[in-house]
PDB file of N, CA, C and O in Angstrom:
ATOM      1  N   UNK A   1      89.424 103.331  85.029  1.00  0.00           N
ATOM      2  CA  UNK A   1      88.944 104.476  85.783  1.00  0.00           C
ATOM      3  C   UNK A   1      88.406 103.957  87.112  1.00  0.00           C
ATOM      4  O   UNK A   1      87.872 102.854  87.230  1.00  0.00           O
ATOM      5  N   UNK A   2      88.630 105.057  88.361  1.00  0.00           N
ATOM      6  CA  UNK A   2      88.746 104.289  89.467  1.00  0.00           C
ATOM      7  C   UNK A   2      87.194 104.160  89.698  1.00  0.00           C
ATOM      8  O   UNK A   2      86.518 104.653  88.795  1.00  0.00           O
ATOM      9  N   UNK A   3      86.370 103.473  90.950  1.00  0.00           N
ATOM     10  CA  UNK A   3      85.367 104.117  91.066  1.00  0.00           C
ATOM     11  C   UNK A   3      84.662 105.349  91.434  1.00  0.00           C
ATOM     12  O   UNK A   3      85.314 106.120  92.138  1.00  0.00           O
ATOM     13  N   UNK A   4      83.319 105.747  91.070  1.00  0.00           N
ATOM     14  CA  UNK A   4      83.682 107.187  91.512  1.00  0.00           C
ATOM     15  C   UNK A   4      83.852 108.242  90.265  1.00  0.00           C
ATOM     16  O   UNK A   4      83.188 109.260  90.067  1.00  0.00           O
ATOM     17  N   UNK A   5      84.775 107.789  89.591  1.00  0.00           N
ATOM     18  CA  UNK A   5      85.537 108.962  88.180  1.00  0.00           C
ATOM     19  C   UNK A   5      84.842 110.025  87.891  1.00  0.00           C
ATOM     20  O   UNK A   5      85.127 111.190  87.613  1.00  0.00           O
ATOM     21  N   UNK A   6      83.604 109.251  88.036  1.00  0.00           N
ATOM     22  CA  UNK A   6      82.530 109.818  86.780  1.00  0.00           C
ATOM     23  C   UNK A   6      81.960 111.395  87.556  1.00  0.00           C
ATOM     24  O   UNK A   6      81.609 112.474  87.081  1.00  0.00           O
ATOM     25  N   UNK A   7      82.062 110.965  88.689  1.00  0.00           N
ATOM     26  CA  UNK A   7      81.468 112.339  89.397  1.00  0.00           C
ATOM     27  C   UNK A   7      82.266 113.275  90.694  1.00  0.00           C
ATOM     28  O   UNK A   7      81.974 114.203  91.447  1.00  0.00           O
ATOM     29  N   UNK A   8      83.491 112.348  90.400  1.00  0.00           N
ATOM     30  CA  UNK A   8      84.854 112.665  91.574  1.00  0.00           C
ATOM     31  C   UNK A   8      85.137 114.050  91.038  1.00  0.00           C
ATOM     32  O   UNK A   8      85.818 113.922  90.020  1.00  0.00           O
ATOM     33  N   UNK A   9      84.853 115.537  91.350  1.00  0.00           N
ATOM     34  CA  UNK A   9      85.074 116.613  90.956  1.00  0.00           C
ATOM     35  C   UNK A   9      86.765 116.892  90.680  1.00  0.00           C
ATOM     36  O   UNK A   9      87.674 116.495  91.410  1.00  0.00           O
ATOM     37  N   UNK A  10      86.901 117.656  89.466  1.00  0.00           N
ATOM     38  CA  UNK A  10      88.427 117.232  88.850  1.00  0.00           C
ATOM     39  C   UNK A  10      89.590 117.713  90.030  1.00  0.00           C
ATOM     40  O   UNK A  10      90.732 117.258  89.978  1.00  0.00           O
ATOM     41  N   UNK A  11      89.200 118.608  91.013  1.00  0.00           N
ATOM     42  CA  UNK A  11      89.897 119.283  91.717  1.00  0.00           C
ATOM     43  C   UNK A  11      90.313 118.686  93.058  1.00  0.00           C
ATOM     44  O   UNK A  11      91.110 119.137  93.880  1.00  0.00           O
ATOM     45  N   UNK A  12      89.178 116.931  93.103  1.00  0.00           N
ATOM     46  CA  UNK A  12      90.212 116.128  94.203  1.00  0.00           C
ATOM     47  C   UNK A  12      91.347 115.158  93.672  1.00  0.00           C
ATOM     48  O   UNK A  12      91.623 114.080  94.199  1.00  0.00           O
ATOM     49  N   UNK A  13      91.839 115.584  92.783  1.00  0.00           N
ATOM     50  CA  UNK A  13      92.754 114.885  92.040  1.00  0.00           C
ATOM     51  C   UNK A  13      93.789 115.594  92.271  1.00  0.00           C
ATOM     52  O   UNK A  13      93.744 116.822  92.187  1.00  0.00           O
ATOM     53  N   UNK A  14      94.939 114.899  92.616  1.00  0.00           N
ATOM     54  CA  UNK A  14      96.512 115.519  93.728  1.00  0.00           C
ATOM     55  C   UNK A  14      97.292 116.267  92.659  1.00  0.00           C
ATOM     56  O   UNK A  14      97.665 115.898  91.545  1.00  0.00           O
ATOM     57  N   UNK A  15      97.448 117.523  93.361  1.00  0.00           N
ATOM     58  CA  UNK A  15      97.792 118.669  92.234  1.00  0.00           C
ATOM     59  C   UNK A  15      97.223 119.390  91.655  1.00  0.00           C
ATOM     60  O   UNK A  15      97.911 120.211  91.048  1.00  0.00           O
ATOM     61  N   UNK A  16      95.782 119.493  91.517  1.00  0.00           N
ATOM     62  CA  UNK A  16      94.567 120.339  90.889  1.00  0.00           C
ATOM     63  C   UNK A  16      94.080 120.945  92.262  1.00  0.00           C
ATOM     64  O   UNK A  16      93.386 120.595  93.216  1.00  0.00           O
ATOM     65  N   UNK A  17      94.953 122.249  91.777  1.00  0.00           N
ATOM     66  CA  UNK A  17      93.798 122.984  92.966  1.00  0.00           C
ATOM     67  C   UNK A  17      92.813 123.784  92.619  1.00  0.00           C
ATOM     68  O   UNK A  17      92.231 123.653  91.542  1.00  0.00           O
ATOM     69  N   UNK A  18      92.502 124.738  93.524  1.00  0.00           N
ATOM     70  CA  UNK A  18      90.991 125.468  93.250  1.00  0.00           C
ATOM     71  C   UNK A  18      91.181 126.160  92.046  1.00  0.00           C
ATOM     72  O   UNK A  18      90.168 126.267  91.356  1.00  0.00           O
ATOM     73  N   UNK A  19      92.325 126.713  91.566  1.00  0.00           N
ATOM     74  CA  UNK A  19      92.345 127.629  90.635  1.00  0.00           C
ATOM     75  C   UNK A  19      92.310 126.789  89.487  1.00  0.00           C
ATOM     76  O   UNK A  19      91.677 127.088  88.475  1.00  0.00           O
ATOM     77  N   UNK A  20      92.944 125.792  89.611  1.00  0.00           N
ATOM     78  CA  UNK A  20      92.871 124.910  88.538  1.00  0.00           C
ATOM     79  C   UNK A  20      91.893 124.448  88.086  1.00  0.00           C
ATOM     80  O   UNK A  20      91.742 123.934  86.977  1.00  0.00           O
ATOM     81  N   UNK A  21      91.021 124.622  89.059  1.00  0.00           N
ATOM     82  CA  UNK A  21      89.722 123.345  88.793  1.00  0.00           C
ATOM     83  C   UNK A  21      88.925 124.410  88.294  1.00  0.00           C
ATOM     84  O   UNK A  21      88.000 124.020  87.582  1.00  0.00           O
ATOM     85  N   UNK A  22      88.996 125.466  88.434  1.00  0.00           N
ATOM     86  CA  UNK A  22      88.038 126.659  88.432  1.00  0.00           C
ATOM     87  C   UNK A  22      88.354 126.825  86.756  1.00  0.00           C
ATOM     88  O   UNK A  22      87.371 126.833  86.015  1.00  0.00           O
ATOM     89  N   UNK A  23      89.681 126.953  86.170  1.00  0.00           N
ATOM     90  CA  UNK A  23      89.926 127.196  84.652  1.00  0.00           C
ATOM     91  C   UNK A  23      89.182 125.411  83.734  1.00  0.00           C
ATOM     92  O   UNK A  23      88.283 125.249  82.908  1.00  0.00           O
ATOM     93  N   UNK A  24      89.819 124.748  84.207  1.00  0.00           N
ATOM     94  CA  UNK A  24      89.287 123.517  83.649  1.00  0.00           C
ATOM     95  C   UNK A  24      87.377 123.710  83.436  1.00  0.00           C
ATOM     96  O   UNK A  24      86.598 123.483  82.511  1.00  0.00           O
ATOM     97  N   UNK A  25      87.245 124.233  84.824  1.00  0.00           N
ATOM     98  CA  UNK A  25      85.363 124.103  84.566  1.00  0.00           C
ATOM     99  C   UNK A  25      85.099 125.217  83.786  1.00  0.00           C
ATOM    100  O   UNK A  25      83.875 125.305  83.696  1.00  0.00           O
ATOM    101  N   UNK A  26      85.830 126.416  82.970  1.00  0.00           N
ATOM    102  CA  UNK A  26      85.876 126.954  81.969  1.00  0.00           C
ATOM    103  C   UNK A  26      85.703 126.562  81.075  1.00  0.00           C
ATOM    104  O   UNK A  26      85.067 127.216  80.248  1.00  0.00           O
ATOM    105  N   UNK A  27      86.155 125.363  80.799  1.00  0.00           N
ATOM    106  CA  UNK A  27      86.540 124.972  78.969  1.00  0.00           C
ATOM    107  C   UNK A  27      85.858 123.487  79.528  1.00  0.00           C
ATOM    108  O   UNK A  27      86.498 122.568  79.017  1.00  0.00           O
ATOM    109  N   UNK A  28      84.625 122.908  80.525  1.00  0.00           N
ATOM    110  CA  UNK A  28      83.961 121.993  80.454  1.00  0.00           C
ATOM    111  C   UNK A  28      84.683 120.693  80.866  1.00  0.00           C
ATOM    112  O   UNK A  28      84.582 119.613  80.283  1.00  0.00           O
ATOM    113  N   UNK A  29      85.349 120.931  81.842  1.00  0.00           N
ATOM    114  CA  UNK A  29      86.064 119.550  82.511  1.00  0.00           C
ATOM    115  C   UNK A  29      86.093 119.934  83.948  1.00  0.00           C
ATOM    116  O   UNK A  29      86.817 120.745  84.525  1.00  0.00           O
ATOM    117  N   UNK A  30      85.046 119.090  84.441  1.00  0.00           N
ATOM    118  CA  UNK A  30      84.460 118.990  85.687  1.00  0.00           C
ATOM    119  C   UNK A  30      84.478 118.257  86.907  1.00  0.00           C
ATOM    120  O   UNK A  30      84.402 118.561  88.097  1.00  0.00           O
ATOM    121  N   UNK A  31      84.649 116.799  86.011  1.00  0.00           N
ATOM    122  CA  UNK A  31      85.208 115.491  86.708  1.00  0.00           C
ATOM    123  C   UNK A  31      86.769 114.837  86.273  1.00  0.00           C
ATOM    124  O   UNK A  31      87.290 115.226  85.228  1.00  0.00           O
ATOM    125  N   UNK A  32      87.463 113.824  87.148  1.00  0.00           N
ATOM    126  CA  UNK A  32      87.966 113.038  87.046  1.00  0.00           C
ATOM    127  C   UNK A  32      87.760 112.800  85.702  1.00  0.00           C
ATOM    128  O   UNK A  32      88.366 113.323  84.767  1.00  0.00           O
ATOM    129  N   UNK A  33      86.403 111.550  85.626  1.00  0.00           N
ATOM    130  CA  UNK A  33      86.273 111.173  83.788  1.00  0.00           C
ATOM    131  C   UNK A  33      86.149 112.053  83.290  1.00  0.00           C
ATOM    132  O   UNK A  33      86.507 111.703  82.166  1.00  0.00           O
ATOM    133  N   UNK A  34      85.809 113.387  83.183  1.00  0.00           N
ATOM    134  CA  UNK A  34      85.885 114.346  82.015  1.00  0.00           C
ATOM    135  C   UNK A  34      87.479 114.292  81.705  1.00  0.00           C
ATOM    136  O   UNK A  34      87.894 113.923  80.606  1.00  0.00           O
ATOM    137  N   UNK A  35      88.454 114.744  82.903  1.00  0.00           N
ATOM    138  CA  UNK A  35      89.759 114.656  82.087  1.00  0.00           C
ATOM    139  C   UNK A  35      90.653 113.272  81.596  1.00  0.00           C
ATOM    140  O   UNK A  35      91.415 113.136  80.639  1.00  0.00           O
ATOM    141  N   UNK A  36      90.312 112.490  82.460  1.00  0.00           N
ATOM    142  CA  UNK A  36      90.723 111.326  81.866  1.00  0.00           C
ATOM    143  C   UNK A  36      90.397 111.101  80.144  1.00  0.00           C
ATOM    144  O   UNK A  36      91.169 110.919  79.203  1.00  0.00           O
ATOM    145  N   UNK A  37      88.862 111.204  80.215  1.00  0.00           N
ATOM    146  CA  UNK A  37      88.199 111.027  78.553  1.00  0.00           C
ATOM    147  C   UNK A  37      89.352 111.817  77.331  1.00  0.00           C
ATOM    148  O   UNK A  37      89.925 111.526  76.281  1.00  0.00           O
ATOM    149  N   UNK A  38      89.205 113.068  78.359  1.00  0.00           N
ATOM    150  CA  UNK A  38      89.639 114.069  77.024  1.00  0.00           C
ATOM    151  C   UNK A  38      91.344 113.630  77.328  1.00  0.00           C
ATOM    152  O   UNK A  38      91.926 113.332  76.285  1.00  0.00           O
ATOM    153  N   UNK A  39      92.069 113.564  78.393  1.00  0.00           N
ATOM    154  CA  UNK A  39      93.401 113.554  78.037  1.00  0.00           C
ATOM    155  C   UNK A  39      93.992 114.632  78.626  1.00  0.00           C
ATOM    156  O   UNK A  39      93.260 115.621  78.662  1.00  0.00           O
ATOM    157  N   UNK A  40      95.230 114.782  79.166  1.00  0.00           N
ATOM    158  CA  UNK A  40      96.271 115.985  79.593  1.00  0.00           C
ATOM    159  C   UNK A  40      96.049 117.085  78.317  1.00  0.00           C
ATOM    160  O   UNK A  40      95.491 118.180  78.396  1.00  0.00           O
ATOM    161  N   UNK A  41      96.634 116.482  77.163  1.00  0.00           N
ATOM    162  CA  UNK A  41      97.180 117.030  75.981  1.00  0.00           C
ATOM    163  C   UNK A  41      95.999 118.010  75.280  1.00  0.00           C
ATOM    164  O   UNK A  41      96.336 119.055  74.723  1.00  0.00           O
ATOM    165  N   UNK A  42      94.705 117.623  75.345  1.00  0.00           N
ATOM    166  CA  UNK A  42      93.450 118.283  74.731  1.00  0.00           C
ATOM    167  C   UNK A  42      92.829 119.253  76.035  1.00  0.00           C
ATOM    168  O   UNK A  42      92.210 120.307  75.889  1.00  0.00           O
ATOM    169  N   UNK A  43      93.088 118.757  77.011  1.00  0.00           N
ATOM    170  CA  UNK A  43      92.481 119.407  78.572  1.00  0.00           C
ATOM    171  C   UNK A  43      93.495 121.199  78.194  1.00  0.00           C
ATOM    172  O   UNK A  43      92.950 122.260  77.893  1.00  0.00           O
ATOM    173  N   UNK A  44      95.132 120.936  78.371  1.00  0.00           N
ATOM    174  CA  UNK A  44      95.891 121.726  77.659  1.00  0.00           C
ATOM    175  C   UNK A  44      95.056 122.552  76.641  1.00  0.00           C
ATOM    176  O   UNK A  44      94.578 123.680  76.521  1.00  0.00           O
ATOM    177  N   UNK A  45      95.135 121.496  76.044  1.00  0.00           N
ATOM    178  CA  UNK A  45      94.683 122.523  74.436  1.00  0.00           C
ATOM    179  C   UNK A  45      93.476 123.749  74.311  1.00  0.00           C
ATOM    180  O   UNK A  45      93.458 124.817  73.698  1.00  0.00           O
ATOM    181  N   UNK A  46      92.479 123.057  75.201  1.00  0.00           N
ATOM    182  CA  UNK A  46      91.144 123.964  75.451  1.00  0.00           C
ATOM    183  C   UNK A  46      91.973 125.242  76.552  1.00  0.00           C
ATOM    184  O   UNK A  46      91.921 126.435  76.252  1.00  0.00           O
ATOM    185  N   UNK A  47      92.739 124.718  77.880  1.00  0.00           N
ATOM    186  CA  UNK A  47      93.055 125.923  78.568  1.00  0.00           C
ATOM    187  C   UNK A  47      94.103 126.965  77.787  1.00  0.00           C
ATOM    188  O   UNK A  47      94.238 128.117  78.199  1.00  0.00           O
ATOM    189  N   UNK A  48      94.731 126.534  76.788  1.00  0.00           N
ATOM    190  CA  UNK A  48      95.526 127.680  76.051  1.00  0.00           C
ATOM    191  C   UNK A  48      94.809 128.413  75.278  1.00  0.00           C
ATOM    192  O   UNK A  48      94.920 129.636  75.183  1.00  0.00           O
ATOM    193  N   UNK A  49      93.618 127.351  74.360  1.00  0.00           N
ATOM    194  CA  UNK A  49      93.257 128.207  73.670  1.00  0.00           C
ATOM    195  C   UNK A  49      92.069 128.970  74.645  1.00  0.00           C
ATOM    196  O   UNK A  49      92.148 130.112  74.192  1.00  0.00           O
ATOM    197  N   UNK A  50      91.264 129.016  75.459  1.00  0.00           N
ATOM    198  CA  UNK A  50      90.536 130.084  76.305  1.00  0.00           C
ATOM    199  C   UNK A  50      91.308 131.127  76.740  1.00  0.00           C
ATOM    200  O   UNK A  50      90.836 132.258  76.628  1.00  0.00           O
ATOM    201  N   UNK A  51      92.531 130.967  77.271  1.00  0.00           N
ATOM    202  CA  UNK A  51      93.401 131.746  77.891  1.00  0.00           C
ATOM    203  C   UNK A  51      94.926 131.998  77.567  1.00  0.00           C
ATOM    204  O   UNK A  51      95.778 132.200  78.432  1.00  0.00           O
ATOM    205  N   UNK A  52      95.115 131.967  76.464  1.00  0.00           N
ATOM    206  CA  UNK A  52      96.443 131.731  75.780  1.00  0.00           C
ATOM    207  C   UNK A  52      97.977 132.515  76.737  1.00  0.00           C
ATOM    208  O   UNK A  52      99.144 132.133  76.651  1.00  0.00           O
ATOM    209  N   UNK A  53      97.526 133.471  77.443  1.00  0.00           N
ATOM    210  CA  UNK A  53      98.656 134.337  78.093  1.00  0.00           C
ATOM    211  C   UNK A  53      98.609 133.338  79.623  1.00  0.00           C
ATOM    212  O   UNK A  53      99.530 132.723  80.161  1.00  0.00           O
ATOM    213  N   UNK A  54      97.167 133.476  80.030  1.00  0.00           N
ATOM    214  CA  UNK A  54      97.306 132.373  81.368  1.00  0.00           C
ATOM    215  C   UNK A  54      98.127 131.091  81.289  1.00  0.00           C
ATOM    216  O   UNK A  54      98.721 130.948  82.358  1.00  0.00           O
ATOM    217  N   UNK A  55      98.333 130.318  80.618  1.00  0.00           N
ATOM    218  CA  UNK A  55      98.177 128.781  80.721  1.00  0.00           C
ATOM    219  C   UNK A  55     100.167 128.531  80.087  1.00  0.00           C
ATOM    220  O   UNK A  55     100.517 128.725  78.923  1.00  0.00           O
ATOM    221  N   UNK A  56     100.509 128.370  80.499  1.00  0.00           N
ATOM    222  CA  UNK A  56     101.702 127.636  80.928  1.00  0.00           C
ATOM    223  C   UNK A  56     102.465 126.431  80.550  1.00  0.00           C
ATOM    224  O   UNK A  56     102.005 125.514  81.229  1.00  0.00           O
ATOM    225  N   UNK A  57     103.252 126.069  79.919  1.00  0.00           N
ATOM    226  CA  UNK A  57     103.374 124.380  80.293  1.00  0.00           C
ATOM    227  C   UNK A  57     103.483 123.759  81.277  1.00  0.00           C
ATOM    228  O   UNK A  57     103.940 122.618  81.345  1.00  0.00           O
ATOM    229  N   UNK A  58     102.885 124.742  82.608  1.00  0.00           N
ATOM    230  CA  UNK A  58     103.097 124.117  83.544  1.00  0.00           C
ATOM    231  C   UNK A  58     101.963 123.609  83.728  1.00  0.00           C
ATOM    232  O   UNK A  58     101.987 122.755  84.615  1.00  0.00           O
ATOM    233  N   UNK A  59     100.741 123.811  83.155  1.00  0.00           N
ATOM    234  CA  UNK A  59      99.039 123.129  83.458  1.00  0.00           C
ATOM    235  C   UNK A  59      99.624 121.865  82.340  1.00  0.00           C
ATOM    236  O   UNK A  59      99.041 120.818  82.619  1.00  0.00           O
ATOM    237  N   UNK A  60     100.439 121.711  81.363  1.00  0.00           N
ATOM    238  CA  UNK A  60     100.308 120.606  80.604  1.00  0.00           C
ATOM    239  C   UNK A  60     100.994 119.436  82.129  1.00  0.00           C
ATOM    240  O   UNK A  60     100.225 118.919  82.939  1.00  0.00           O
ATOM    241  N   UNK A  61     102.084 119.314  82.158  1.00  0.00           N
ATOM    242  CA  UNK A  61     102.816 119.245  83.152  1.00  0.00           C
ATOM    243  C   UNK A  61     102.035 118.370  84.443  1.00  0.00           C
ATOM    244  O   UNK A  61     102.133 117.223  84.880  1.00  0.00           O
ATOM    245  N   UNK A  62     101.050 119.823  84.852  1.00  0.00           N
ATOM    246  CA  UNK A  62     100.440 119.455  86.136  1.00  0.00           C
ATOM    247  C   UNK A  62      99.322 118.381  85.430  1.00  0.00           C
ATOM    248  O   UNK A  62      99.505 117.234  85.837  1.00  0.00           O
ATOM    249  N   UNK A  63      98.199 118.511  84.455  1.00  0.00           N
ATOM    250  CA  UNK A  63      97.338 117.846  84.055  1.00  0.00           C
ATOM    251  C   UNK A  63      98.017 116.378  83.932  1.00  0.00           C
ATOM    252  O   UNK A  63      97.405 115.382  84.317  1.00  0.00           O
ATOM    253  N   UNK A  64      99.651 116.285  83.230  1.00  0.00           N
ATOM    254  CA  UNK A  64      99.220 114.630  82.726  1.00  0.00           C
ATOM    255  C   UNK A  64      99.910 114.601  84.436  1.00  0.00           C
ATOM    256  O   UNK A  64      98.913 114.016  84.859  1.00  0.00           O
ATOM    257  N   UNK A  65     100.509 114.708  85.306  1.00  0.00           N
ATOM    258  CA  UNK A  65     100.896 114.344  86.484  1.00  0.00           C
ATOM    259  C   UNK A  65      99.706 114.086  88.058  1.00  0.00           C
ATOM    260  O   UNK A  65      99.936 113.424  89.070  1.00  0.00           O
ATOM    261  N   UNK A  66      98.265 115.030  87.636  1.00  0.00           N
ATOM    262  CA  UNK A  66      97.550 114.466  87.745  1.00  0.00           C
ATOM    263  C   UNK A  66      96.678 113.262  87.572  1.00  0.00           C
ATOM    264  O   UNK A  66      96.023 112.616  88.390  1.00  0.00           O
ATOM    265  N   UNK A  67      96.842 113.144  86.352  1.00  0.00           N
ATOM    266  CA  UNK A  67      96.133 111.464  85.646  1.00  0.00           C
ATOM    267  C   UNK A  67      97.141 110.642  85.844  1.00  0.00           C
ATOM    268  O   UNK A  67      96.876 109.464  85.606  1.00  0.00           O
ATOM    269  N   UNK A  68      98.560 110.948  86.318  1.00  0.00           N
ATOM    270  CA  UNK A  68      99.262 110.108  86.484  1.00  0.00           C
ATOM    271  C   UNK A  68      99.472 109.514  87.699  1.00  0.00           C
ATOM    272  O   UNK A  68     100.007 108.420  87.880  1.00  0.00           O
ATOM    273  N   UNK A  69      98.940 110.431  88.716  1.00  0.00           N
ATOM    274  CA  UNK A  69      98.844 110.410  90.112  1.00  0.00           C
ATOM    275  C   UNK A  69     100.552 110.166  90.234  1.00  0.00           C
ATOM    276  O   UNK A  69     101.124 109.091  90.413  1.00  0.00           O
ATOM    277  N   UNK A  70     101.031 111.232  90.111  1.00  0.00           N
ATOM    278  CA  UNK A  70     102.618 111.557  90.374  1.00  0.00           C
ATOM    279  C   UNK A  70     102.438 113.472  91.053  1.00  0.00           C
ATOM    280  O   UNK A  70     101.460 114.203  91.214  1.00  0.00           O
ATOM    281  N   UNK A  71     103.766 113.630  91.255  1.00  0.00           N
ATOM    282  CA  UNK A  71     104.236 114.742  91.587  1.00  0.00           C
ATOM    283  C   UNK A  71     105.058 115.433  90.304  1.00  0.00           C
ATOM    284  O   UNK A  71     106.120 115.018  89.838  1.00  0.00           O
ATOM    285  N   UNK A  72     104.092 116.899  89.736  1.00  0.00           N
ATOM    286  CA  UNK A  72     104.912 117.036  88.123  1.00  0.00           C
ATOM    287  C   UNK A  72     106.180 117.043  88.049  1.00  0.00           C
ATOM    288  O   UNK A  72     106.805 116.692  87.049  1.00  0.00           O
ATOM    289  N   UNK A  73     106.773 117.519  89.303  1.00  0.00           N
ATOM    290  CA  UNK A  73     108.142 117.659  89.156  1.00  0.00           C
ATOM    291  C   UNK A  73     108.977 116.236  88.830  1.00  0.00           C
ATOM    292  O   UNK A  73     109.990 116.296  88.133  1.00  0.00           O
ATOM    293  N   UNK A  74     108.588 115.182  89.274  1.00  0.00           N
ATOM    294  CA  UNK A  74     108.383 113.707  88.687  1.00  0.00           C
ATOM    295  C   UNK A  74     108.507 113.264  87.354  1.00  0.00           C
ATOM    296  O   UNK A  74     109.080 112.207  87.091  1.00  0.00           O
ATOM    297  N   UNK A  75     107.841 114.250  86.196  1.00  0.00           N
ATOM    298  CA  UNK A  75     107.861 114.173  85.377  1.00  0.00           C
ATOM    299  C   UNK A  75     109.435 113.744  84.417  1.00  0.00           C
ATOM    300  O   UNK A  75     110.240 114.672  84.496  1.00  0.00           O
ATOM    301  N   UNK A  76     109.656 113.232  84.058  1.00  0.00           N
ATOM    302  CA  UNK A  76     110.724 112.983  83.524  1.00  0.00           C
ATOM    303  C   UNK A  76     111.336 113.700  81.748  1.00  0.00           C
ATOM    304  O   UNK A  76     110.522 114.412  81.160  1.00  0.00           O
ATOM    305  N   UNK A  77     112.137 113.549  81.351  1.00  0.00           N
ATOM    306  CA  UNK A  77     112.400 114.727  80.286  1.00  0.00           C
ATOM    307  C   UNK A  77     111.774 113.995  79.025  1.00  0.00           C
ATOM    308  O   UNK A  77     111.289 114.757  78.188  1.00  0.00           O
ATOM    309  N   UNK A  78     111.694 112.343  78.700  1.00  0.00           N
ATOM    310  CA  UNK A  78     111.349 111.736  77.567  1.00  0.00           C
ATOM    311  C   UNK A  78     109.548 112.472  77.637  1.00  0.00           C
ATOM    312  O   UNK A  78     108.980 113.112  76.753  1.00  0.00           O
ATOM    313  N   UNK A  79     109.102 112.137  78.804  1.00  0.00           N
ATOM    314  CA  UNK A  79     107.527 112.169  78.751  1.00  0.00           C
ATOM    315  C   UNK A  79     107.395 113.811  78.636  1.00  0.00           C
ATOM    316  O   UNK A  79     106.574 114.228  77.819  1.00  0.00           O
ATOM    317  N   UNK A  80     107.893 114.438  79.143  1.00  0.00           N
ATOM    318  CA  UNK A  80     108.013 115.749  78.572  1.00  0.00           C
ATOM    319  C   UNK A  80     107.840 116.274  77.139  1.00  0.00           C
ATOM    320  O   UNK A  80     107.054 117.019  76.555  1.00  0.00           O
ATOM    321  N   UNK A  81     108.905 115.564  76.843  1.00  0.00           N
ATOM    322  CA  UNK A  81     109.054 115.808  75.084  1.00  0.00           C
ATOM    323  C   UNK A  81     107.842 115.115  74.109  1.00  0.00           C
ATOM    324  O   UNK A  81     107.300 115.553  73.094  1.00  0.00           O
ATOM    325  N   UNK A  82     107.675 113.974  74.782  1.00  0.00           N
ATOM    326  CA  UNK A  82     106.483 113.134  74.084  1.00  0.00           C
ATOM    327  C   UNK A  82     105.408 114.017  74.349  1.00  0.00           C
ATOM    328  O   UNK A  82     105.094 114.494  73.258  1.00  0.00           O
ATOM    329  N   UNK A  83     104.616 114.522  75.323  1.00  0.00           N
ATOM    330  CA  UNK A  83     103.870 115.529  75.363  1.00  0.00           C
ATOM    331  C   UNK A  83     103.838 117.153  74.827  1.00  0.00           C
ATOM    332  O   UNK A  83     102.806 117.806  74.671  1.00  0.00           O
ATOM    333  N   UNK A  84     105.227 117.635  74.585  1.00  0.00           N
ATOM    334  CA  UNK A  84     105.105 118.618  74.078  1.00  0.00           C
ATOM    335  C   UNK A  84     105.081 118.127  71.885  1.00  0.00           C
ATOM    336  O   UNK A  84     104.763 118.930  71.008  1.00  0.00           O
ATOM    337  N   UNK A  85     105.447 116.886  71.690  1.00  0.00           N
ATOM    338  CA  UNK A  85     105.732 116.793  70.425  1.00  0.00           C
ATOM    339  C   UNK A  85     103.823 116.620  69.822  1.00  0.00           C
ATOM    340  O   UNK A  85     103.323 116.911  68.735  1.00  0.00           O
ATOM    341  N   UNK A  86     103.192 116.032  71.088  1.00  0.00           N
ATOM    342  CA  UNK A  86     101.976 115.463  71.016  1.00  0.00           C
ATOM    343  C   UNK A  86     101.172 117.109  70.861  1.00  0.00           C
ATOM    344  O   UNK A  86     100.817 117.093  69.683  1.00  0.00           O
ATOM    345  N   UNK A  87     100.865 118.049  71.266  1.00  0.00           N
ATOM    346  CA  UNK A  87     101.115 119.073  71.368  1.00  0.00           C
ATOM    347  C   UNK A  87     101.044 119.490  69.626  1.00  0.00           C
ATOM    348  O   UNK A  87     100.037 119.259  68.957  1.00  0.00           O
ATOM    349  N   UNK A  88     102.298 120.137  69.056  1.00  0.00           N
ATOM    350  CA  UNK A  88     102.865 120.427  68.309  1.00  0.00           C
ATOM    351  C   UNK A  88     102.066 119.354  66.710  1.00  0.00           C
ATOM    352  O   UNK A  88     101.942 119.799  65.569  1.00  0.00           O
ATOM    353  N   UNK A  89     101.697 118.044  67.154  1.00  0.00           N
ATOM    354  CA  UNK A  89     101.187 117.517  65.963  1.00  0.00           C
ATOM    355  C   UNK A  89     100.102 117.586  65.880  1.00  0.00           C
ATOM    356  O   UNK A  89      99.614 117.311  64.783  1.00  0.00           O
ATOM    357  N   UNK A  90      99.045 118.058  67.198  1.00  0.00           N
ATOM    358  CA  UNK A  90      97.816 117.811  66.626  1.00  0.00           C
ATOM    359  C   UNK A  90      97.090 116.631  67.256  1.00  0.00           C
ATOM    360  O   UNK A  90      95.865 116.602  67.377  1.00  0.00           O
ATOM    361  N   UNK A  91      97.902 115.667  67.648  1.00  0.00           N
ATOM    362  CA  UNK A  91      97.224 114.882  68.186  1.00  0.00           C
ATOM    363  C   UNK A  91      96.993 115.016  69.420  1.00  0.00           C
ATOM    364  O   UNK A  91      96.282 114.201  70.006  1.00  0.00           O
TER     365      UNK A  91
END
């Protein structure tokens, strides 16, 4: 974690914008290290379950492409699937 993490508000992280940052501080992810700690996949999990019609696979998507410091569209189809299977088990 870079320096900073701990209090770097989640929404200067490339690809999190205001709206984003605004649902995340819904379900208690505030910083950088808050989502790093919790993960794309659980960050997800809290915004579906608060908002189940809002939330998209495109916040899964955007979240791990944030921690990835990529562009989601970047995302490739294996890490896709590994995240949606991750998803689907629970973990």
């Amino acid at each position: 974690m870079g320096a900073g993490a701990e209090t770097r508000p989640v929404g200067t992280l490339a690809g999190i914008g205001p709206k984003t940052a605004a649902w995340l501080a819904e379900v208690d992810i505030r910083t950088e290290a808050d989502l790093r700690r919790i993960g794309a996949v659980d960050a997800y999990r809290r915004l579906k379950h608060r908002d189940p019609k809002r939330t998209s696979l495109n916040a899964l998507w955007g979240l791990h492409a944030a921690l990835a410091g990529i562009p989601w569209t970047a995302i490739d189809g294996a890490t896709k699937a590994a995240l949606l299977a991750a998803i689907k088990s629970g973990d």
